[in-house]
C-alpha positions in Angstrom: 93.0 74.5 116.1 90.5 75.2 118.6 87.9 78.3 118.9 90.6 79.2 121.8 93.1 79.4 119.6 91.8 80.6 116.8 90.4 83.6 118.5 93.8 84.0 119.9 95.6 83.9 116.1 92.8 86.4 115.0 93.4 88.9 117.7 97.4 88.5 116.8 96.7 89.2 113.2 94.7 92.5 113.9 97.0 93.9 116.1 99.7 92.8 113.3 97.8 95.0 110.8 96.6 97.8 113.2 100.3 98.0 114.0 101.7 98.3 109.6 99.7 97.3 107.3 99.4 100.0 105.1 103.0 101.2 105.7 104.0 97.4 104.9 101.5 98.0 101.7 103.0 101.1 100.5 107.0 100.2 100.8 105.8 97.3 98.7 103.8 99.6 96.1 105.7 102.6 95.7 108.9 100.8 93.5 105.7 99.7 91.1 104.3 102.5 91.1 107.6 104.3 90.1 108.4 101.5 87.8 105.0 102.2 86.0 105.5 106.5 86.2 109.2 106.1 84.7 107.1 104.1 82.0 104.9 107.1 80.6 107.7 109.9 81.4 108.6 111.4 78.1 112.2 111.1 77.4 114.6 113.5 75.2 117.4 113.2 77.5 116.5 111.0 80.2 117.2 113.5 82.8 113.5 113.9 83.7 112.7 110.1 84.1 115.9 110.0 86.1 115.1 112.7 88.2 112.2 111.1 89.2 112.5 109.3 93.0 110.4 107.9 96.0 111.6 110.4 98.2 109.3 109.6 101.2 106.8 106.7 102.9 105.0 107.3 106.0 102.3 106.2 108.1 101.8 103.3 109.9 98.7 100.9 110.8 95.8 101.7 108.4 97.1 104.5 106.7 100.0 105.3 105.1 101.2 107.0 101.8 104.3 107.5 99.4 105.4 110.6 97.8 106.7 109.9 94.2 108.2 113.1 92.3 110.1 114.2 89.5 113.1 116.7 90.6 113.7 118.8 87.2 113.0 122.2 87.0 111.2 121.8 84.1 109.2 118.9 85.4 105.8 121.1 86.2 106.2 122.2 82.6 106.6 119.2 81.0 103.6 117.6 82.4 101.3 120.7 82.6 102.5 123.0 79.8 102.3 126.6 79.2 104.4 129.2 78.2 107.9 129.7 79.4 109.5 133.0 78.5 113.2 133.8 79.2 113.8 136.4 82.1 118.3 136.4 81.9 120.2 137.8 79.7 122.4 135.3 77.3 125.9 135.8 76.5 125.0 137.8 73.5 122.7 140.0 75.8 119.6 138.9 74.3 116.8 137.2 76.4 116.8 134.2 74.5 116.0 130.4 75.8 118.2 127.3 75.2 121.8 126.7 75.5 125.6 127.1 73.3 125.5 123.6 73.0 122.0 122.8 71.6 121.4 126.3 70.2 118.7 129.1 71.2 115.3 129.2 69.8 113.3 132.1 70.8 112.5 134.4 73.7 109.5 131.9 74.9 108.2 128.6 74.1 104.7 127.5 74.0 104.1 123.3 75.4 100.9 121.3 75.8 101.7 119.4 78.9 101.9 115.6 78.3 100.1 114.6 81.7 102.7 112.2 82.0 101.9 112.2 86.0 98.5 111.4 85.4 99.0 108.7 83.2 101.5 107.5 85.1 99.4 107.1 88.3 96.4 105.5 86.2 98.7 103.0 84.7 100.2 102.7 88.4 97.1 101.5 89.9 96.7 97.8 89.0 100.3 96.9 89.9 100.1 98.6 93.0 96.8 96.7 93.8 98.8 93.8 93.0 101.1 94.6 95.4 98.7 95.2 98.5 98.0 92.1 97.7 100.5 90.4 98.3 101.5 91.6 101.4 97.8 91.3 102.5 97.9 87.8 101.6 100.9 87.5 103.7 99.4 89.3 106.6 96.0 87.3 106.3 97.0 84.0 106.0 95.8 81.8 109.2 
């Protein structure tokens, strides 16, 4: 190839990546980094690990982001802790958490939060590196 073209290839290559890049980056990170979340989410039922989606990517060029989230009520709970304390009435008319079919247990319940989200983004990192990667390698390869 000559300097001519070379230039050329180069200046087609950055206007490649000005143009999505880090969007191309992300939509290739985000099902790792959700992989690696679902990994650390602590399961009972399931429900909160399957609750848990990619529910948006955007940006474009040299900047772009993923929002990954769990979609249980209890979600903030579960990861922070705290207290919850039962604010309805139950059939009985006593303020009383928990359900017919797994039985209540008290007016309020006191959790240390598992950090799951936290642990799940720290163990998210190297395979989303990997992933950038990738698609860098792809976009950089002249």
């Amino acid at each position: 190839m000559n300097l001519a073209g070379f230039a050329g290839a180069v200046r087609a290559l950055a206007d490649r990546a000005e143009a999505s890049l880090a969007k191309d980056c992300v939509e290739a990170a985000a099902p790792r980094a959700l992989d690696q979340l679902r990994i650390v989410t602590p399961v009972q039922s399931g429900a909160l690990r399957g609750s848990e989606h990619v529910d948006a990517i955007f940006g474009s060029g040299t900047f772009a982001t993923a929002v990954l989230a769990p979609h249980k009520i209890y979600a903030k709970f579960r990861n922070d802790g705290g207290t919850i304390t039962a604010k309805k009435l139950n059939a009985r008319g006593q303020y009383m958490l928990g359900t017919p079919a797994v039985g209540f247990f008290g007016r309020s319940v006191t959790q240390a939060g598992a950090h799951y989200m936290e642990k799940g983004e720290a163990a998210g990192r190297g395979p989303v590196a990997e992933a950038c990667a990738q698609v860098a390698a792809f976009y950089f390869d002249l």
